[in-house]
Phi, psi and omega in degrees: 000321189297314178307251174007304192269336156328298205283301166351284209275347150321321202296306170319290204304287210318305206278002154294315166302337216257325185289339189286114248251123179281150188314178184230142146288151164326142227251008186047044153345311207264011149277327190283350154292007204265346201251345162338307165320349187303345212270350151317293204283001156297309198288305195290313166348284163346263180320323205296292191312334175279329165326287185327284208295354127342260153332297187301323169307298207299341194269358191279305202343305197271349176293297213283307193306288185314339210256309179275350178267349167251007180286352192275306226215153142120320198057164124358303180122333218272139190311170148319104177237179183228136182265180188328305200263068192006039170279169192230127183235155192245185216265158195095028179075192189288141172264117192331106203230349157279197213281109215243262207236169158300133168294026205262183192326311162331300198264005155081006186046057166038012171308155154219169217282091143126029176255132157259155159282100173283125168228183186260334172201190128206165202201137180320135164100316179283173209188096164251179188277134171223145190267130228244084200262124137239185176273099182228120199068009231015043158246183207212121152229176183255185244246337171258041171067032181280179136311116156282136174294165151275168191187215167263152176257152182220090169291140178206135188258114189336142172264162186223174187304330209247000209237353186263168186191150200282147169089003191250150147296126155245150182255148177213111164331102181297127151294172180238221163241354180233172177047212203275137179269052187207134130304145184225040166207137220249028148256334198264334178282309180267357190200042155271148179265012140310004168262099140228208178221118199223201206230121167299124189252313168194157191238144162285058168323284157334332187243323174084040166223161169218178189240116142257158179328104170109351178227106200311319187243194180283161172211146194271160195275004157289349186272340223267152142208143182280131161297133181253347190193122159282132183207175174197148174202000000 
């Protein structure tokens, strides 16, 4: 009986043994984490796009400056109107009214296509205010929808060395003695009391200044614009 069951429980092992599943190699895990990278391989995606948008930054810089420096200054082209509720705009679209770029000579003193200059008269020796104008309807305003009196008109253009000249009326930015000497804004530009007009007494070619009649010092020819056309109204 002792026999019999000896042999049984040989068979049982043997045949336990036998269920057991031989071992597998390894499933090569660490390949299948070598494709993890993707999410690396998002990331260089990434980069790639911050590259690009890189390249593309670098290549904007002076596009975008521009692109935003004329949104500051300059208008549209578009005429002078009168809106529903009878205000009067004067042409180139809305005018720019923060704080924006310097007016200064570069930048044209933040002038656009149909602005004039109103004074009341002008005359050698003497020094008047001259007011930053258009035209609408064949009347004549300043830039905050006033009426302008009547008087003289000035169309005008930036002066340059060869083009200002002693004995002529010229318009000009008054400097000041504090702060910035450039306006810094092209609302501040179209409706300042720093604009006049007087008569050239003498140019500094070499220092690229000039003098007018009624004005103590040298001023240099980035404040001037040369008159182009004469009116009165």
């Amino acid at each position: 009986m002792r026999a019999f069951l000896i042999a049984i429980c040989l068979l049982g092992c043997k045949k336990h043994e036998k269920q057991e599943p031989a071992p597998e190699p390894p499933a090569e895990p660490s390949r299948g984490h070598s494709f993890t990278p993707f999410k690396d391989g998002g990331a260089g995606s990434a980069s790639g796009s911050d590259e690009a948008a890189g390249s593309s930054t670098a290549a904007a810089p002076e596009d975008a400056a521009a692109t935003a420096d004329a949104r500051l200054y300059g208008g549209d082209g578009s005429p002078a109107y009168r809106d529903e509720q009878g205000h009067v705009h004067g042409p180139g679209g809305p005018v720019y009214m923060g704080k924006g770029v310097p007016c200064d000579a570069s930048r044209d003193h933040c002038m656009r296509e149909g602005v004039w200059f109103a004074a009341d008269s002008v005359r050698p020796g003497s020094l008047f205010r001259a007011l930053p104008a258009f035209e609408l309807d064949g009347k004549w305003y300043d830039w905050r929808g006033n009426d302008v009196d009547s008087g003289k008109l000035f169309k005008t253009e930036l002066a340059k060395i060869d083009t200002i000249k002693a004995g002529l009326p010229v318009v000009f930015l008054v400097p000041e003695n504090s702060g910035s000497q450039w306006l810094e804004s092209e609302y501040d530009s179209l409706t300042t009391s720093r604009w006049d007009v007087a008569y050239v007494d003498a140019v500094n070619r070499a220092a690229k200044t000039f003098r007018v009649k009624g004005w103590p010092d040298d001023m240099s020819i980035d404040v001037a614009r040369v008159i182009t056309e004469q009116s009165t109204h």
